[in-house]
N, CA, C and O atoms as a GROMACS GRO file, in nm:
protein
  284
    1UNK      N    1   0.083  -0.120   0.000
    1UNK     CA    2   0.000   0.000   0.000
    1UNK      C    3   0.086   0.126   0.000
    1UNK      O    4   0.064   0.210  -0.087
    2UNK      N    5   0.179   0.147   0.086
    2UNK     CA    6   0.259   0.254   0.108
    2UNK      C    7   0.350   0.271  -0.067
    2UNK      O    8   0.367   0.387  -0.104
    3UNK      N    9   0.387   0.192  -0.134
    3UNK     CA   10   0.443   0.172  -0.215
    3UNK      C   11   0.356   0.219  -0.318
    3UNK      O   12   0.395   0.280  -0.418
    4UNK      N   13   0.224   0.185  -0.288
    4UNK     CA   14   0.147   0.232  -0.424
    4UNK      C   15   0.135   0.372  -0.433
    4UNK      O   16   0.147   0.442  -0.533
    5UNK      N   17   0.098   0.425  -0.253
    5UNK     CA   18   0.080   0.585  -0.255
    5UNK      C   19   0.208   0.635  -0.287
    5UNK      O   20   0.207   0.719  -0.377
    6UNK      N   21   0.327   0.605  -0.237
    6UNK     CA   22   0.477   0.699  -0.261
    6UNK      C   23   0.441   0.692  -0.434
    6UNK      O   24   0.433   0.797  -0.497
    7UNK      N   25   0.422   0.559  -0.504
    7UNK     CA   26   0.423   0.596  -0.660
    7UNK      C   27   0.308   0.667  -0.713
    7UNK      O   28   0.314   0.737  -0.814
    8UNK      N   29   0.209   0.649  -0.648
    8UNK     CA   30   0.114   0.811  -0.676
    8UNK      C   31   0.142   0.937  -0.678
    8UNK      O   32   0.139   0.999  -0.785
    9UNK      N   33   0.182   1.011  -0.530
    9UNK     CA   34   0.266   1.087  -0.472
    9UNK      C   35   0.356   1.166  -0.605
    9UNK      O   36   0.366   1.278  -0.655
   10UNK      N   37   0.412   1.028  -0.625
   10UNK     CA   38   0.572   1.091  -0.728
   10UNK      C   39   0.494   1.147  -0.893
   10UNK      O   40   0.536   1.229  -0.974
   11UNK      N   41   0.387   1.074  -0.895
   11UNK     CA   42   0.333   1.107  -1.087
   11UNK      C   43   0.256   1.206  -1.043
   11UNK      O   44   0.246   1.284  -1.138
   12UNK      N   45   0.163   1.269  -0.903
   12UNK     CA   46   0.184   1.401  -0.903
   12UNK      C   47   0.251   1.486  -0.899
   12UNK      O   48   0.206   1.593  -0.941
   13UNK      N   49   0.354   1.481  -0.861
   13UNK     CA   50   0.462   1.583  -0.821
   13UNK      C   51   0.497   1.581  -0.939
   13UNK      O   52   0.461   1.690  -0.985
   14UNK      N   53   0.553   1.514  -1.027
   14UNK     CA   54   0.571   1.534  -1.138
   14UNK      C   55   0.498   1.580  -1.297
   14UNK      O   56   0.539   1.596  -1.412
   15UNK      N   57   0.330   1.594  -1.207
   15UNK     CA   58   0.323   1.699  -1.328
   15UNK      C   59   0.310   1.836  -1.294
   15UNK      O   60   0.251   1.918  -1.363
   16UNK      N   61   0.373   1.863  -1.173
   16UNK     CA   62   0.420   1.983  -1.131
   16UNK      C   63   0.516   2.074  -1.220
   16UNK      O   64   0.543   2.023  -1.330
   17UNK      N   65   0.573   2.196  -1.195
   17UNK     CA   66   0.724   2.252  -1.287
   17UNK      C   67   0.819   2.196  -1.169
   17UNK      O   68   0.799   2.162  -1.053
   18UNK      N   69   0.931   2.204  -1.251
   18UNK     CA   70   1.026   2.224  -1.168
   18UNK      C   71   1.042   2.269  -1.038
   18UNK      O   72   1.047   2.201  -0.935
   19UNK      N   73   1.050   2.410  -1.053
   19UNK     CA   74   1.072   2.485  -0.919
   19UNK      C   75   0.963   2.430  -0.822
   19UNK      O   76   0.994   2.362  -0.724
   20UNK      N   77   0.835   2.461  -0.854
   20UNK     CA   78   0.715   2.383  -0.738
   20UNK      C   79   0.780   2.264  -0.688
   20UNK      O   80   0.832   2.243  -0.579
   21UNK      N   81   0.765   2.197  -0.782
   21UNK     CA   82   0.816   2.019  -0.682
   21UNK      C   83   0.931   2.042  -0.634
   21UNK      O   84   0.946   2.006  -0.517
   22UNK      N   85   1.046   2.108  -0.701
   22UNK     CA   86   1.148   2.150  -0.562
   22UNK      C   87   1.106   2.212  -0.420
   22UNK      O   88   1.130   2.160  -0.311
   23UNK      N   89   1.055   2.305  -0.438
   23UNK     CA   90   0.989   2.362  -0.313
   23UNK      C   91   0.892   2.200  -0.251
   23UNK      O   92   0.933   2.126  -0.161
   24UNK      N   93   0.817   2.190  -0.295
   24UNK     CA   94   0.724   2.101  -0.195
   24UNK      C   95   0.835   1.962  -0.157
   24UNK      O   96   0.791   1.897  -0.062
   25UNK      N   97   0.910   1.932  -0.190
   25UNK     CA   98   0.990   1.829  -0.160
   25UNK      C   99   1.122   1.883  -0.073
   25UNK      O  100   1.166   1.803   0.010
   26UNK      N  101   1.183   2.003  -0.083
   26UNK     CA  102   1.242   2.037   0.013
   26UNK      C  103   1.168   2.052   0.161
   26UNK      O  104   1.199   2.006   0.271
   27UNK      N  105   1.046   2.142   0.117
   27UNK     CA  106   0.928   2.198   0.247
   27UNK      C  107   0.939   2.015   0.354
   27UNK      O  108   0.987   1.968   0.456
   28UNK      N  109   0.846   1.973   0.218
   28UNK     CA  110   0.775   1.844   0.275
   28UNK      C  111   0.832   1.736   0.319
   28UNK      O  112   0.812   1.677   0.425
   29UNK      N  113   0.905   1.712   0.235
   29UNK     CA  114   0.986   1.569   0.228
   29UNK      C  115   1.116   1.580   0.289
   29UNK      O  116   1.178   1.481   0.324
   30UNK      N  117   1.170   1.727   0.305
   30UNK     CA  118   1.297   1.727   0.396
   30UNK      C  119   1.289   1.805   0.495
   30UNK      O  120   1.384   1.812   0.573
   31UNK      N  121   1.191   1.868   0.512
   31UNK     CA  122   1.156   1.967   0.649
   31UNK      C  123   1.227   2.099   0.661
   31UNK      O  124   1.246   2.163   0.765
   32UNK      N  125   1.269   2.134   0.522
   32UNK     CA  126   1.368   2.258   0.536
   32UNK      C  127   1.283   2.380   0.576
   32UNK      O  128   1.177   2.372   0.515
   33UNK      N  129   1.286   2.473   0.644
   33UNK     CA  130   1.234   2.602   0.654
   33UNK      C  131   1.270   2.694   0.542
   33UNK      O  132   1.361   2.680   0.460
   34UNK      N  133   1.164   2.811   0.557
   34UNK     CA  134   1.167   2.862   0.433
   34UNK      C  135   1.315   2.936   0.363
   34UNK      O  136   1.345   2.943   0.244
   35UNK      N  137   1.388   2.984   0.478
   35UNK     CA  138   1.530   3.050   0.496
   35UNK      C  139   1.622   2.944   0.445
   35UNK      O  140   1.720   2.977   0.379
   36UNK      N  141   1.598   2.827   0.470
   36UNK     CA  142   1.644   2.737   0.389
   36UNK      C  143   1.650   2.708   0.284
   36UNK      O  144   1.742   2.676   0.208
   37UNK      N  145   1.561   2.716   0.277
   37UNK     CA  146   1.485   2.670   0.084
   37UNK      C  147   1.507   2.860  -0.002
   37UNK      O  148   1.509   2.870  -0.124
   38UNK      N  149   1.518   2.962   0.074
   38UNK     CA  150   1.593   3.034  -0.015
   38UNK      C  151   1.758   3.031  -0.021
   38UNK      O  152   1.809   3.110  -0.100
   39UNK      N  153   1.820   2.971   0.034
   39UNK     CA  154   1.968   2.928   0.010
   39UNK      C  155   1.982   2.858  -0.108
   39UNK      O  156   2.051   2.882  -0.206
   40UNK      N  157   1.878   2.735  -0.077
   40UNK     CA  158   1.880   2.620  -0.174
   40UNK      C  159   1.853   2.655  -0.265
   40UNK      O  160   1.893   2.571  -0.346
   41UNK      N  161   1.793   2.754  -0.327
   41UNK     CA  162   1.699   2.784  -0.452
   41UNK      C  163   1.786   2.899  -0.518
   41UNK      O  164   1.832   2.894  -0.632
   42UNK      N  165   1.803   3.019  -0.418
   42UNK     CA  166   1.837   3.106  -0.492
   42UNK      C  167   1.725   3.239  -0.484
   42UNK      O  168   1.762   3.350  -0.521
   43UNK      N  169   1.614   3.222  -0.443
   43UNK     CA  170   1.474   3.266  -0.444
   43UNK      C  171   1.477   3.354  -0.313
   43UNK      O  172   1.538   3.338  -0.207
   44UNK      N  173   1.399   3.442  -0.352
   44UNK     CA  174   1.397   3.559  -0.198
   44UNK      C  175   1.267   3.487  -0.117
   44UNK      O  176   1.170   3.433  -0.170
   45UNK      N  177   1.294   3.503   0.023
   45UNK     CA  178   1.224   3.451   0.083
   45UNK      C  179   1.047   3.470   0.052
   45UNK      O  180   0.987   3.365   0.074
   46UNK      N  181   0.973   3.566   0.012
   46UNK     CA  182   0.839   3.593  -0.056
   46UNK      C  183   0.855   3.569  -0.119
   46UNK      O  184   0.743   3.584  -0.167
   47UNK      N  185   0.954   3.499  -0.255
   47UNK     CA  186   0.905   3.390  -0.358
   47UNK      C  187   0.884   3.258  -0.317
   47UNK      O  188   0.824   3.174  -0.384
   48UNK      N  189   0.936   3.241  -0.204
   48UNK     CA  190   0.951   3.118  -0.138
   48UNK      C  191   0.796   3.101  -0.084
   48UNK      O  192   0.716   3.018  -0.127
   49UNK      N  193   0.777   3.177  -0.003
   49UNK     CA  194   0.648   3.140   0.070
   49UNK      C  195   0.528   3.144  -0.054
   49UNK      O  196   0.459   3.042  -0.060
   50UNK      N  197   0.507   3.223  -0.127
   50UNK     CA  198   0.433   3.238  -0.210
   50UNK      C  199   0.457   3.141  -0.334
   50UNK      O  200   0.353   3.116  -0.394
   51UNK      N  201   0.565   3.086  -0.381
   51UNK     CA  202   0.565   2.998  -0.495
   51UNK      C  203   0.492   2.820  -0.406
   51UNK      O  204   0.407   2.736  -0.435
   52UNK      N  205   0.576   2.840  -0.312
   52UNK     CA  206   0.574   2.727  -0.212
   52UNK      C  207   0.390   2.681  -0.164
   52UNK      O  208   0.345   2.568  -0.148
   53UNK      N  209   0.323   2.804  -0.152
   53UNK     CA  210   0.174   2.820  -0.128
   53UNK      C  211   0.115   2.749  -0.253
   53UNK      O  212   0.050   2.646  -0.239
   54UNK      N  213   0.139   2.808  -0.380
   54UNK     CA  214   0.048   2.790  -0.472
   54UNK      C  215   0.110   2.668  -0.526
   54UNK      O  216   0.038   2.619  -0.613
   55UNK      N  217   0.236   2.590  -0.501
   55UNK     CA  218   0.244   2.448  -0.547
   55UNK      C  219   0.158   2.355  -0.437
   55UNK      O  220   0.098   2.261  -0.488
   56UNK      N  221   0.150   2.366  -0.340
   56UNK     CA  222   0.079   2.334  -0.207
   56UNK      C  223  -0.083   2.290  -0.246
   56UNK      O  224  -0.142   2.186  -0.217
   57UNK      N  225  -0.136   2.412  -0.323
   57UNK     CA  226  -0.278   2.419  -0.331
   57UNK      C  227  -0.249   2.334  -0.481
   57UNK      O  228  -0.269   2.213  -0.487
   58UNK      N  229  -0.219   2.383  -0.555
   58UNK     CA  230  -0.167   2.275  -0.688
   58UNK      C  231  -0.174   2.126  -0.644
   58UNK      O  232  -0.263   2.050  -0.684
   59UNK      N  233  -0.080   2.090  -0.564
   59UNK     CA  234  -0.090   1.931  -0.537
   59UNK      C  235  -0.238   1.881  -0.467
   59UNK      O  236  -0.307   1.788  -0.508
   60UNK      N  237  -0.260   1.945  -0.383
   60UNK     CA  238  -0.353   1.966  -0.302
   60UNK      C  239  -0.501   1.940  -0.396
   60UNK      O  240  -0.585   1.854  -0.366
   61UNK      N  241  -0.511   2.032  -0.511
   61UNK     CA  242  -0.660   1.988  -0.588
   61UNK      C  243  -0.618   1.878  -0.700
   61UNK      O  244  -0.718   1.845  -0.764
   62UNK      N  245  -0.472   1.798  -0.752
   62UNK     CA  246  -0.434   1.748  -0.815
   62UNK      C  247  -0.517   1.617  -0.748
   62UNK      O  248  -0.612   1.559  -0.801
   63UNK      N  249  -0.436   1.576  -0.576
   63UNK     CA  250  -0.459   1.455  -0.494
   63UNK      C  251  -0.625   1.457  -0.461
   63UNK      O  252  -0.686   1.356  -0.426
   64UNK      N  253  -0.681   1.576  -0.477
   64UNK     CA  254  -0.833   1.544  -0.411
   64UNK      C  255  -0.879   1.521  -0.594
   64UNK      O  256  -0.989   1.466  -0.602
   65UNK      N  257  -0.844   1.538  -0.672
   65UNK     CA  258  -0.899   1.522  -0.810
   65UNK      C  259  -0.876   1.375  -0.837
   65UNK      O  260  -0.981   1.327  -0.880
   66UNK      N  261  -0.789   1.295  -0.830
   66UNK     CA  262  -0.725   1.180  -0.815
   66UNK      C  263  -0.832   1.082  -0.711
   66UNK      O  264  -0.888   0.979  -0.748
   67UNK      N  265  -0.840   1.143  -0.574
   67UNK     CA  266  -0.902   1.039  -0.464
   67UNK      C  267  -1.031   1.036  -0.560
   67UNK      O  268  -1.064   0.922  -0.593
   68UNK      N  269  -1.124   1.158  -0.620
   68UNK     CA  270  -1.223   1.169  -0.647
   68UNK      C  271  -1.305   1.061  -0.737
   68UNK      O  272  -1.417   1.010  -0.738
   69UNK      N  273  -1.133   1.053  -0.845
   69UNK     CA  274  -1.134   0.970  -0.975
   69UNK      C  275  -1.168   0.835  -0.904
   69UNK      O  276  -1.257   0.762  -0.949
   70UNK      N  277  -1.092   0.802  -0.789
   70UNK     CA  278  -1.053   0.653  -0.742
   70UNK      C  279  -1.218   0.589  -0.684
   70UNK      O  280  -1.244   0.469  -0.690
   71UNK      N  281  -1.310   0.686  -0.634
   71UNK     CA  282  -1.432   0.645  -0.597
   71UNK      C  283  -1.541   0.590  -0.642
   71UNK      O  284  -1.636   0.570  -0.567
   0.00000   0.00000   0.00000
């Protein structure tokens, strides 16, 4: 089961851009804070919070569009 969701998980994230799934996989998957993730990126911290938001809500209606499909 866990195996099926991580390979779900990953074919959303991937029809993400770039930068989004970087952000949500640093955020999410490595727990970096946002001061972090502008080191890592390069990105001023309000691109951070704000790019980081709207990949968030992106995955977010991707996975409830998906559970929706699965019902």
């Amino acid at each position: 089961m866990k195996k099926n969701l991580n390979h779900y998980l990953d074919e959303l994230l991937a029809l993400l851009p770039e930068t989004e799934r970087l952000l949500l996989i640093l955020r999410d998957g490595y727990g970096y804070s946002f001061i972090q993730m502008t080191k890592a990126t390069g990105l001023t911290y309000k691109q951070v919070r704000s790019r980081y938001q709207k990949a968030f809500q992106k995955f977010k209606k991707l996975f409830e569009k998906g559970q929706k499909m699965d019902s």
